[in-house]
N, C-alpha and C positions, 0 to 999 in steps of 0.2 A: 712471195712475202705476204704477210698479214694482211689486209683491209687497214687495222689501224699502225700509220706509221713511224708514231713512236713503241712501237710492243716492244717492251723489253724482253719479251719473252722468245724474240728472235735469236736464234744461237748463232753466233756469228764465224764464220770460218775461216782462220787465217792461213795461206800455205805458202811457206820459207818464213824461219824466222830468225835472218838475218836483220841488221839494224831496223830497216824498214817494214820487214814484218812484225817485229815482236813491238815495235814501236805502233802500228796497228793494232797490233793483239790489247795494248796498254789501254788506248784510247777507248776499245768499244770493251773493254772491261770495267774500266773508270766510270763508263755511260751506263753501265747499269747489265751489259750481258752477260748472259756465257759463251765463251772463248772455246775454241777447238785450235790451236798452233799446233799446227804439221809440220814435221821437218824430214826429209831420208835420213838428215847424220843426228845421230842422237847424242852426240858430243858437242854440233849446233844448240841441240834444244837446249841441253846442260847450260853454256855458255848464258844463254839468253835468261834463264833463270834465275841466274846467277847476280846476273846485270839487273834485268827488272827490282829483285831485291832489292840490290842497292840502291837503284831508281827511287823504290817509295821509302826505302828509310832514310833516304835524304830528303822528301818532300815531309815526311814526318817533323823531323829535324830541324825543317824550315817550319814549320807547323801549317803548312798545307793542306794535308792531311791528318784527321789520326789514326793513331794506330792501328784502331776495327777498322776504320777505311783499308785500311793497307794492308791489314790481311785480307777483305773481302774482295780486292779488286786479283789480290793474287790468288784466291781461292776459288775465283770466277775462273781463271784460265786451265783448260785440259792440255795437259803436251800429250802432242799423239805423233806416233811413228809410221801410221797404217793411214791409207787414205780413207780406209771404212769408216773409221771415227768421223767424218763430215756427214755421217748418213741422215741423221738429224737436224741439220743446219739449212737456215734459209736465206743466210748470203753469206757468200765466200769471198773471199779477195784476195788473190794469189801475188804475190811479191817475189817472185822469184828471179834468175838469170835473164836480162835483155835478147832473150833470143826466140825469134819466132818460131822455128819446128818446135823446140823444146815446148813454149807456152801451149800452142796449139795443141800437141800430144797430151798435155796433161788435162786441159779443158775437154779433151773425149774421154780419159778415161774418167775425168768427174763426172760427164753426164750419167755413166752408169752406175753410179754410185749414190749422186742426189736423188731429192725427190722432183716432180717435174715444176712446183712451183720455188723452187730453191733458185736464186738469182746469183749469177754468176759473174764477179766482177773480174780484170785485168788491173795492176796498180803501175802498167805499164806508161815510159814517158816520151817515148819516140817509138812503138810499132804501132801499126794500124789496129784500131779496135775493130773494124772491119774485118779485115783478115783473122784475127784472133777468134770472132764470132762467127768466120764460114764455116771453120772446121768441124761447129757444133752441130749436133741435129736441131737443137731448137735455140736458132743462133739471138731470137726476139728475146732472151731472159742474160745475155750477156752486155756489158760494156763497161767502160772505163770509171774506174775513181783512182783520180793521182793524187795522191799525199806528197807534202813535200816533206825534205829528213831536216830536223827532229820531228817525225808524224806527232809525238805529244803536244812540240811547243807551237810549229807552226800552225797557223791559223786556218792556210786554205787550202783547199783540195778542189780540183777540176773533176769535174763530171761531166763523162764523153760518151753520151749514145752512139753506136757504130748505127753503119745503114739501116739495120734489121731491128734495132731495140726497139721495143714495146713503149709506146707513150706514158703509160701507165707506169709502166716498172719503172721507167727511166725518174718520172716524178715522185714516186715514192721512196725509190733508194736514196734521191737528193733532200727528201725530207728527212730522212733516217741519219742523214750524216749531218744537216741541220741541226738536229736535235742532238748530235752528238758535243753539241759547242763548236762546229768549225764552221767556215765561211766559204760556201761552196758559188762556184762561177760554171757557166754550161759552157763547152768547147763543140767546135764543128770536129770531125776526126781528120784533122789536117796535121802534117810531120810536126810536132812540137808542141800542139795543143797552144797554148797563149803563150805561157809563160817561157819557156826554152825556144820558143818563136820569137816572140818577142826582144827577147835578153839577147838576141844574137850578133845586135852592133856594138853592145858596150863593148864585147871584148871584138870581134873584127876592126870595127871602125880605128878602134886604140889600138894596137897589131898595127894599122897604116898607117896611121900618123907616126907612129915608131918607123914602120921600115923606110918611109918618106924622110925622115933625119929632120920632121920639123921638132919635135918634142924628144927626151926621154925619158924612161920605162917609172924615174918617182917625179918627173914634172908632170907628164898624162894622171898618174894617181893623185896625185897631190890638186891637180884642177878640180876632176871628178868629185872629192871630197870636199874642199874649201871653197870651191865656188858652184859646184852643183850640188850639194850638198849629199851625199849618198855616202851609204859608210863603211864601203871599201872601196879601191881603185878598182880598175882592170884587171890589171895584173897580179895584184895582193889577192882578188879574188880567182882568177885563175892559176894561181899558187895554190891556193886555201879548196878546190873544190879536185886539183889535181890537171896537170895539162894533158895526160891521155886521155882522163876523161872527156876532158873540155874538148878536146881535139876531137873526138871519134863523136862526138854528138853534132860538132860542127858538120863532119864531112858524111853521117847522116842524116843531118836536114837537108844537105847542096843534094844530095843523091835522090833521096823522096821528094825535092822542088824538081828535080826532073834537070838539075843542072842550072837551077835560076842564079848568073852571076853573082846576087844580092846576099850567096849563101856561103860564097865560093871562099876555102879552107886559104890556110896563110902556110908559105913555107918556115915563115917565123917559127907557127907553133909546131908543127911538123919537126924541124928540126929539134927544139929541146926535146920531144917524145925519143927520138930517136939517139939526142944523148945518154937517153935518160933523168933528162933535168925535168921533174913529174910537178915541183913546187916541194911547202911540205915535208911531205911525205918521205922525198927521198935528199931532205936539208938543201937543195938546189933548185932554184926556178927562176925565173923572173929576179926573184933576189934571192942572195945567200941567207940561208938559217944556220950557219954553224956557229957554235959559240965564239963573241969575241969579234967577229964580225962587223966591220961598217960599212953599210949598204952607202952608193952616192946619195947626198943631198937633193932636193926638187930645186929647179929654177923657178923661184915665187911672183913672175913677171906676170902683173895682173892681165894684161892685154895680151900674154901668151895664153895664159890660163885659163880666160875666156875665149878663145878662141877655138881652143882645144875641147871645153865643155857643149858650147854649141856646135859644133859640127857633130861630134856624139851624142848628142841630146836631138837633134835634126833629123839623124838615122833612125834612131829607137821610134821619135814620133811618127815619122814614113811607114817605119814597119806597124805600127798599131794603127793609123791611117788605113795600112793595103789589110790589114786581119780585119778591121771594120766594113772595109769596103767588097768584100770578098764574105761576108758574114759569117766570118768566124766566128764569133759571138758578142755580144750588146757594148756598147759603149761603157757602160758604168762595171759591167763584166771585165770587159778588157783595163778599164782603170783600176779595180779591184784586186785584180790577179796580181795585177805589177806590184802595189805597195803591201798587200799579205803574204805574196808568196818570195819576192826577193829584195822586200823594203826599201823598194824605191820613193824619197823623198815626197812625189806625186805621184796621180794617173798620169801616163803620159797625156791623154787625150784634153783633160783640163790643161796640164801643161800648155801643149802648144795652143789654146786660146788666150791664155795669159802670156803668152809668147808673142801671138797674134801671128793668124795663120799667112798675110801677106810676108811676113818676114820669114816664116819657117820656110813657106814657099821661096823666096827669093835664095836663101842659105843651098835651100834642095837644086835650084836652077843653075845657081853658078855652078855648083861642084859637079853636076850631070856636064855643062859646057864646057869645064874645066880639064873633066877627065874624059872626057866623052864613053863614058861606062852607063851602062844601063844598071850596075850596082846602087846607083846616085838618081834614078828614075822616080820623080816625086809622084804617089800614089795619087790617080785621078779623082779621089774625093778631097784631097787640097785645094785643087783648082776649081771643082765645083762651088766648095765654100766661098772661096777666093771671090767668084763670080756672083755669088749670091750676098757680098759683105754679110755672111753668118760664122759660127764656130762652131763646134761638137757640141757643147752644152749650148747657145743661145740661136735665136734667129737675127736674121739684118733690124726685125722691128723693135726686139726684145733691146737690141745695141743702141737704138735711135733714143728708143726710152732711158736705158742707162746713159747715152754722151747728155742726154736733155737733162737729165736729171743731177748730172758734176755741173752742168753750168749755174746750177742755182744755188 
């Protein structure tokens, strides 16, 4: 890539352009490049063009854009069918099938293809950027940038040096997608990166307190939203994002944690997959979508509802606790991810100091002695704070000066 890291004169390279590719293709056409979207089916490409269209004569329409915008940005994009068309390009970003030989096969035959400073990213969100960058000969110009779907609307994108990436490269791609308007966070190459790490007790945690028979499936939603403020349930989102999905991302992080209880799949959701109850998609999930329809009522019992929100709010903070403690990436990183990329109300990290970490701890204590499951295992930098009276954002002196300062 360039020396200077906004060059718009980077041609940018998109391959697959399905939602999430052409949704790429959009945003670094918008920023000012030119576009190469690759696809094998040219009935894909078709489609996507098709879409885009409409994309900007609706922002037109809102008056977003005008018009000369909205030709320029679709006059920026090449659809190509040949992988030679990237021959020119100095960062690519593949969106293709979640599957590792696949990805890695096409990362070899692009290196014969690019030039040797052409940077090669993955828009992968559960395989190793590791692995993706062995297969390369010069594995140091590869690594991760995760868009989230809508790539237009959402805001953040993670960016994940695998072991091998270049310091340099790594800081300049994250300038480049800076300057693109998004709000980019650095991840360790760990199963999930932050965000799909992180997010993995709203829906597990609610899964048990369902199959426990303490809540149900619109009292658990109905907390999460009215007293945790977040603005879908569990479930409603586990509907809405698809349960095979959800299912099969679940019981590939349990599998890349190497079997960590903390990850471990639900026969719950297991079971609707194999109904076929997907949410959605297929009018069946968690709740019925057929027309006509009356889903049960929530039980509005405030002392259920909070109950039900901090024990799921307890998990989420545990997990961004053990990703901090394990340096997955920076505190203000890890709080950033959660409310850009799946508009969680807060970081959870500010959370649990406003929480106050003796109480998150004590929530995490009972339910580890309660179930005696190492899934309820409060992350050792709780207890550290605990022991230092500090929190994530302040120190014990910083706290002395603020209790000193309410007494006056």
């Amino acid at each position: 890539m360039s020396d200077n890291n906004f060059d718009k004169d980077i041609k940018i390279g998109v391959l697959g352009s399905g939602t999430m590719g052409s949704g790429i293709a959009q945003v670094a056409a918008t920023a000012g490049h030119r576009v190469v979207l690759f696809d094998t089916n040219a009935e894909m490409l078709d489609k996507a063009k098709s879409k885009l269209q409409k994309i900007l004569a609706r922002l037109v329409e809102k008056e977003k854009i005008t018009e000369n915008t909205s030709r320029d940005i679709f006059d920026r994009i090449e659809w190509a069918t040949s992988l030679s068309d990237f021959t020119d390009c100095g960062l690519i970003i593949e969106a293709i099938i979640e599957n590792l030989d696949i990805k890695q096969k096409v990362f070899k035959e692009l290196e014969n293809i690019v030039s040797e400073n052409c940077v090669l990213a993955t828009n992968t969100s559960s395989l190793s950027v590791t692995s993706i960058a062995g297969s390369c000969q010069k594995p140091e110009r590869v690594l991760g940038i995760h868009f989230f779907n809508p790539a237009p609307l959402m805001p953040l994108v993670e960016i994940i040096p695998a072991v091998q990436t270049n310091d340099d490269i790594f800081a300049n791609t994250r300038a480049l997608i800076d300057n693109w308007g998004k709000e980019t966070v650095a991840a360790k190459d760990t199963p999930g990166f932050i965000v799909n790490r992180l997010a993995r007790p709203f829906y597990g945690e609610a899964i048990r307190i369902y199959e426990e028979g303490f809540a149900d499936i619109p009292t658990i939603d109905w907390a999460m939203k009215e007293i945790g403020g977040f603005r879908m349930g569990p479930f409603e989102l586990m509907d809405f994002i698809g349960n095979d999905i959800n299912y099969t991302v679940t019981e590939t992080v349990f599998k890349e944690f190497f079997y960590d209880p903390r990850y471990k799949p639900s026969f719950t959701q297991k079971r609707m997959v194999e109904a076929g109850w997907l949410g959605r998609k297929t009018q069946k999930g968690y709740y019925d979508y057929s027309e006509n329809t009356q889903n049960p009522e929530p039980n509005k019992d405030s002392d259920i509802g909070h109950d039900i929100f901090i024990r799921i709010l307890v998990m989420l903070i545990n997990e961004a606790a053990e990703a901090l403690f394990l340096n997955i990436a920076s505190k203000e990183d890890l709080d950033l991810a959660m409310t850009k990329g799946v508009n969680y109300p807060k970081g959870l990290l500010k959370w649990a100091d406003e929480l106050g970490i003796q109480n998150v701890l004590d929530s995490l204590e009972f339910l580890h002695q309660e179930y005696g499951e190492d899934r309820y295992r409060p992350s050792p930098i709780l207890r550290q704070l605990e022991r230092e009276h500090a929190g994530f954002y302040f120190n014990s002196h910083e706290k002395c000066e603020h209790n000193h300062n309410d007494e006056h």
